[in-house]
C-alpha positions as CSV (number, residue, x, y, z in Angstrom):
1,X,10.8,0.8,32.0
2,X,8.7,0.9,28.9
3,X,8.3,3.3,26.8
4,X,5.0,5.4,27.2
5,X,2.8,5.5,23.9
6,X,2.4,8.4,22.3
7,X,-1.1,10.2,22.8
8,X,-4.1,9.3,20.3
9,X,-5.6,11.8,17.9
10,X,-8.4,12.0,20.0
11,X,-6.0,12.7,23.4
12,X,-4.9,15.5,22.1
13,X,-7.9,16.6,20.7
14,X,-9.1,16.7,24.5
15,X,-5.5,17.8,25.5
16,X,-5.7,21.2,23.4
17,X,-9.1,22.3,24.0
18,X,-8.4,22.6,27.8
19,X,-5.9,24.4,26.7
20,X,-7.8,26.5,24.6
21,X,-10.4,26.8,27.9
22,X,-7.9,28.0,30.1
23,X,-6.4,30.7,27.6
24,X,-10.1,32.1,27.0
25,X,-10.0,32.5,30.7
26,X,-6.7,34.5,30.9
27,X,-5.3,31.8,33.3
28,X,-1.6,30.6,33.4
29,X,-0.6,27.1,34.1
30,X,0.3,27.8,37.2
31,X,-2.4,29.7,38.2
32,X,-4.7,27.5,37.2
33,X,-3.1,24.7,38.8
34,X,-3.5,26.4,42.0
35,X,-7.1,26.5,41.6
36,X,-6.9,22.5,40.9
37,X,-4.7,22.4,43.9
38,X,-1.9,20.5,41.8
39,X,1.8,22.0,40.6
40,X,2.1,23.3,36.9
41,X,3.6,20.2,35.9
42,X,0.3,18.4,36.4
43,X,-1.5,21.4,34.0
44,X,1.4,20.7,31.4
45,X,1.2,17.4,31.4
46,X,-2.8,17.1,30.8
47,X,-2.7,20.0,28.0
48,X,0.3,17.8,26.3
49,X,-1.6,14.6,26.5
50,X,1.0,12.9,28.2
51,X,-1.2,12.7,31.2
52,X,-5.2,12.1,31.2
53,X,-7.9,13.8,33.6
54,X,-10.5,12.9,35.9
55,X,-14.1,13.5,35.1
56,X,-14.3,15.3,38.3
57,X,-11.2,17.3,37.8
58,X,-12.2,18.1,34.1
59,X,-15.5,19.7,35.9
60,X,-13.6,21.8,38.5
61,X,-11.4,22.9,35.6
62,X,-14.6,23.8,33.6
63,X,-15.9,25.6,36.6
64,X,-12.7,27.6,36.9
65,X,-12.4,28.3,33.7
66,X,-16.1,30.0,33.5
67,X,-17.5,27.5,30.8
68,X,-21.0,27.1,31.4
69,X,-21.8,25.1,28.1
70,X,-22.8,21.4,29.6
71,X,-22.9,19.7,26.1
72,X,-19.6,20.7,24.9
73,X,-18.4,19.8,28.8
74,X,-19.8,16.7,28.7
75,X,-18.4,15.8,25.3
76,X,-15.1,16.7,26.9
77,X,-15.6,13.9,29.8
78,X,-16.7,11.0,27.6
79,X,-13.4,12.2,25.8
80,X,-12.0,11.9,28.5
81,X,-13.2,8.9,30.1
82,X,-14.3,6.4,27.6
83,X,-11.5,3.5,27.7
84,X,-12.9,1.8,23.8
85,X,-10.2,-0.3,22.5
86,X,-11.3,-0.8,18.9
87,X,-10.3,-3.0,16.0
88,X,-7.0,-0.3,14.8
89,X,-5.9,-1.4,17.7
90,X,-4.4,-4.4,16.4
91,X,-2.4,-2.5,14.2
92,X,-0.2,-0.4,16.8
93,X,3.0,-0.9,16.2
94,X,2.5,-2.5,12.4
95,X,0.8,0.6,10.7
96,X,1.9,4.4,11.0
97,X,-0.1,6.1,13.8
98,X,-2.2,8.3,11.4
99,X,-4.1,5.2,10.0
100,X,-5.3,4.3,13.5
101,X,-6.0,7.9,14.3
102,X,-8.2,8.4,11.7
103,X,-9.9,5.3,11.6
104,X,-10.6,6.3,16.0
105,X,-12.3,9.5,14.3
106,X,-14.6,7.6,12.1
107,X,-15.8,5.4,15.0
108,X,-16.8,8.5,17.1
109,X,-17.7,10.7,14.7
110,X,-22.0,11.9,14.2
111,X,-21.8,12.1,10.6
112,X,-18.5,11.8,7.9
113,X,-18.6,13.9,4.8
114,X,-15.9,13.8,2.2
115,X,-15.0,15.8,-1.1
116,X,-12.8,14.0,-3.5
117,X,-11.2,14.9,-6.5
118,X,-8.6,12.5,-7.4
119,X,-9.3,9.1,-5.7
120,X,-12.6,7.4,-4.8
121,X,-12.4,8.2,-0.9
122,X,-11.1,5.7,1.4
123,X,-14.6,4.2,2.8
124,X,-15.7,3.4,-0.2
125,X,-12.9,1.6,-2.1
126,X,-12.9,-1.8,-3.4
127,X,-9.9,-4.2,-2.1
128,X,-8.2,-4.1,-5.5
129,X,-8.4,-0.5,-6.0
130,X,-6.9,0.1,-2.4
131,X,-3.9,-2.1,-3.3
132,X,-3.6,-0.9,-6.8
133,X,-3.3,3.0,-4.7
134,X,-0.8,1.8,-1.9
135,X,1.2,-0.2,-4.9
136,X,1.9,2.8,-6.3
137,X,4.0,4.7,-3.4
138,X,7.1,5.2,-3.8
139,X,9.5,4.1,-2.0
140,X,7.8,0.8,-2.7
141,X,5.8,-0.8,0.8
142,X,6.9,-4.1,1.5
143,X,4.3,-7.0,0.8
144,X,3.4,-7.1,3.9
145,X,3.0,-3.7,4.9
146,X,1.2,-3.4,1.8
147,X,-1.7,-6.2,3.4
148,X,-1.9,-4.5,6.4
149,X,-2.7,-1.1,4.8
150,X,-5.3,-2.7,2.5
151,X,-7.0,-4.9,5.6
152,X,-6.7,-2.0,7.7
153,X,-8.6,0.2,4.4
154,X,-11.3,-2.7,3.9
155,X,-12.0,-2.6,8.1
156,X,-12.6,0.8,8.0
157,X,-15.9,0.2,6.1
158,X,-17.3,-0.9,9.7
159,X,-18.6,3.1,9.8
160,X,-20.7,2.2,6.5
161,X,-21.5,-1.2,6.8
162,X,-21.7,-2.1,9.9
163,X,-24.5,-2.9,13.1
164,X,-24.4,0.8,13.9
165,X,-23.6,2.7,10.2
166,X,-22.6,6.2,10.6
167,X,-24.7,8.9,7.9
168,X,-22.0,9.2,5.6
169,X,-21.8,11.9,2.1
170,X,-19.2,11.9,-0.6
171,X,-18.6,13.9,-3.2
172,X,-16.7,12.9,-6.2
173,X,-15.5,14.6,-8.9
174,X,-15.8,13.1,-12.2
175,X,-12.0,12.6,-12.5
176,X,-11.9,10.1,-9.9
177,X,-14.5,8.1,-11.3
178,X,-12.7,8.1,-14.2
179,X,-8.6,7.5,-13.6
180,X,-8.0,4.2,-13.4
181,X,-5.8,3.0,-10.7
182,X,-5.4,-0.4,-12.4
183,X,-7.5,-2.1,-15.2
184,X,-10.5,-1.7,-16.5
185,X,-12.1,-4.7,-14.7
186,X,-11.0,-3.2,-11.4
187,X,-12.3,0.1,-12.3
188,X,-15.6,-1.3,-13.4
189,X,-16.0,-3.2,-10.0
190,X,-15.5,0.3,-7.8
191,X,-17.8,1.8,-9.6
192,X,-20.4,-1.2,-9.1
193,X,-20.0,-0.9,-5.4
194,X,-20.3,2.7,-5.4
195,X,-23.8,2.5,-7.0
196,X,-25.0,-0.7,-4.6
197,X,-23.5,1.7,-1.8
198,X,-25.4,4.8,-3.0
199,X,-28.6,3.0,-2.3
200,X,-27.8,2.4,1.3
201,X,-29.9,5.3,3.6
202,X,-27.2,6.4,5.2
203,X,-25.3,6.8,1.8
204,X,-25.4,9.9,0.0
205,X,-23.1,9.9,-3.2
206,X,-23.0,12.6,-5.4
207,X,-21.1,13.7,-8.4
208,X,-18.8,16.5,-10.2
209,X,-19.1,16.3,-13.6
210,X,-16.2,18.1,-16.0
211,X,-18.4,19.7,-18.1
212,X,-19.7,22.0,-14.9
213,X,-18.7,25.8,-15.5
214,X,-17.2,28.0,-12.7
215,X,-15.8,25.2,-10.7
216,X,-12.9,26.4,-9.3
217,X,-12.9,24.2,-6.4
218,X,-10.4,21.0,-6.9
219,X,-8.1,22.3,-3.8
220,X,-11.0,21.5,-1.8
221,X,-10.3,17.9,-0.9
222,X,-11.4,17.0,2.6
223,X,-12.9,14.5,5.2
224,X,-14.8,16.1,7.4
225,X,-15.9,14.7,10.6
226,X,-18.6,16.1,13.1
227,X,-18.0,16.1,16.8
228,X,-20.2,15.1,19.8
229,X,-21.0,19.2,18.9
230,X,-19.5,21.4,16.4
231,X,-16.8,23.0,18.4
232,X,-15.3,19.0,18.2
233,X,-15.7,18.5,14.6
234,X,-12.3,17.9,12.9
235,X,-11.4,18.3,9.3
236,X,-8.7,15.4,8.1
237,X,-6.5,16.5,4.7
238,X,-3.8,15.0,2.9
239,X,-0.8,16.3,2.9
240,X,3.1,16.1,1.6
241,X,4.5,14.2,5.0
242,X,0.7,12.3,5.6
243,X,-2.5,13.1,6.9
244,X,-3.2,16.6,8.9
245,X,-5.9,16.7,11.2
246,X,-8.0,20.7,11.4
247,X,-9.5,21.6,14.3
248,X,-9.4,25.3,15.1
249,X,-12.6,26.8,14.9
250,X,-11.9,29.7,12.3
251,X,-10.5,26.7,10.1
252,X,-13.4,24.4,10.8
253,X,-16.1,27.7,9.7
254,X,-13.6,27.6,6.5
255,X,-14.1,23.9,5.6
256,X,-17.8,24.0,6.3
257,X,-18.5,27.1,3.9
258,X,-16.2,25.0,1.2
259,X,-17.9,21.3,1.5
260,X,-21.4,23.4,1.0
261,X,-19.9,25.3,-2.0
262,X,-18.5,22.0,-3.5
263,X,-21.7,20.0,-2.4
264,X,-23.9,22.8,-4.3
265,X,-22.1,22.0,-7.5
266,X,-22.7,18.6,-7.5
267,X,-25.4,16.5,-9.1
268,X,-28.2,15.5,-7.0
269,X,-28.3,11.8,-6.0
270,X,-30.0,10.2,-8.6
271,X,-28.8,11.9,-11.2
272,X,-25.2,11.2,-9.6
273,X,-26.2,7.4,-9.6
274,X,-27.4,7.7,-13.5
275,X,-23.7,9.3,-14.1
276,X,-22.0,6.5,-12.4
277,X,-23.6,4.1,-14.0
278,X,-23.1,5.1,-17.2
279,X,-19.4,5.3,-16.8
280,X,-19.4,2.0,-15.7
281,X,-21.4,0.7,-18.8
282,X,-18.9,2.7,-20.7
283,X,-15.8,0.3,-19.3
């Protein structure tokens, strides 16, 4: 018998906010089982993500559970439901599962925002500068681990440059634009594609300079990824042992006060792309 793959990001993104349903309504597994006509092993296995649900189930489980908003209901059952295969696929099995998780958020998310402080943020990397990042780790990646990170770092750009572009907004702190992850020529050509990708619509890059007073901010690193509707939106940070994805709503209210506060301190857009390109005359 084969082994059963582990549950998707996104699975268990659907997995814990039925979870989160049936608490709000005071309801054990059991009990709410009952109402499904199914034995608490069915209820665990659902909330775990080990098992998936039924549109029509998810709705008698929504009707149980009192929730009488239809958007975030019906966010649940495309959740649910939709069987998309995209391109991370391919890389089950080769890359760690975090890459393919996040790279699954991008495709569904409304809108992406992203506050950076030390690296220019994923989505908009050049392929040298990506390999001159994932060249550094330590313990060292084998060659060909090391390809499939960068390939898998370059496809990602499918959410910015692709038929269907997501609106996307970074901001950068002037650090970033300025450490230089390998030579000067590679630095040179990031910043040259950050400008030509500035000028896209759904583009919005803006800028931290160093000389800013009362920035106290530089913890505030994030990706921030809206939902189908807010209570869905997910917040993506780096961590120690790889990437951790937010979700809980108090959490979420955090992130979104901190992305305006960080956002506020930033240049507007055009003077951001006058800063960039400066720096990039400068190499």
């Amino acid at each position: 018998m084969g082994t059963k793959r582990e549950p998707t990001a996104r699975q268990m993104r659907l997995a814990v906010e039925l979870r989160r349903l049936r608490d709000a309504a005071d309801l054990s597994a059991r009990e709410a089982a009952a109402l499904l006509g199914v034995n608490s092993v069915q209820i665990s296995q659902i909330e775990s993500g080990a098992s998936g649900v039924s549109e029509k189930r998810l709705r008698r489980l929504a009707a149980h559970y009192v929730c009488t908003d239809e958007a975030f209901i019906a966010a649940l059952i495309v959740m649910a439901t939709d069987r998309t295969q995209g391109w991370w696929e391919e890389y089950r099995a080769l890359l760690p599962t975090p890459f393919l998780d996040l790279a699954e958020l991008e495709h569904h998310a409304t809108y992406l925002r992203e506050a950076q402080f030390l690296y220019i943020p994923g989505p908009l990397q050049t392929e040298d500068y990506a390999r001159a990042v994932f060249s550094y780790r330590v313990p060292e990646l084998p060659q060909e681990e090391l390809e499939l990170r960068v390939r898998h770092r370059m496809q990602r750009k499918v959410i910015l440059e692709g038929p269907a572009p997501t609106p996307y907004e970074a901001v950068i702190h002037e650090s970033a634009l300025r450490i230089m992850v390998s030579d000067r020529s590679t630095s040179r050509l990031q910043l040259t594609r950050l400008l030509e990708l500035s000028e896209a619509d759904h583009v919005t890059v803006r800028v931290i300079p160093f000389d800013l007073e009362g920035f106290a901010g530089a913890a505030s690193a994030m990706s921030y990824a809206g939902g189908a509707v807010p209570k869905l939106d997910t917040v993506v940070r780096d961590g120690p042992h790889g990437a951790a994805f937010i979700d809980s709503q108090s959490q979420l209210d955090a992130y979104r006060t901190l992305f305006r506060k960080v956002e506020a301190a930033s240049l507007d857009p055009e003077r951001s792309r006058e800063f960039i390109h400066r720096l990039a005359k400068e190499l």
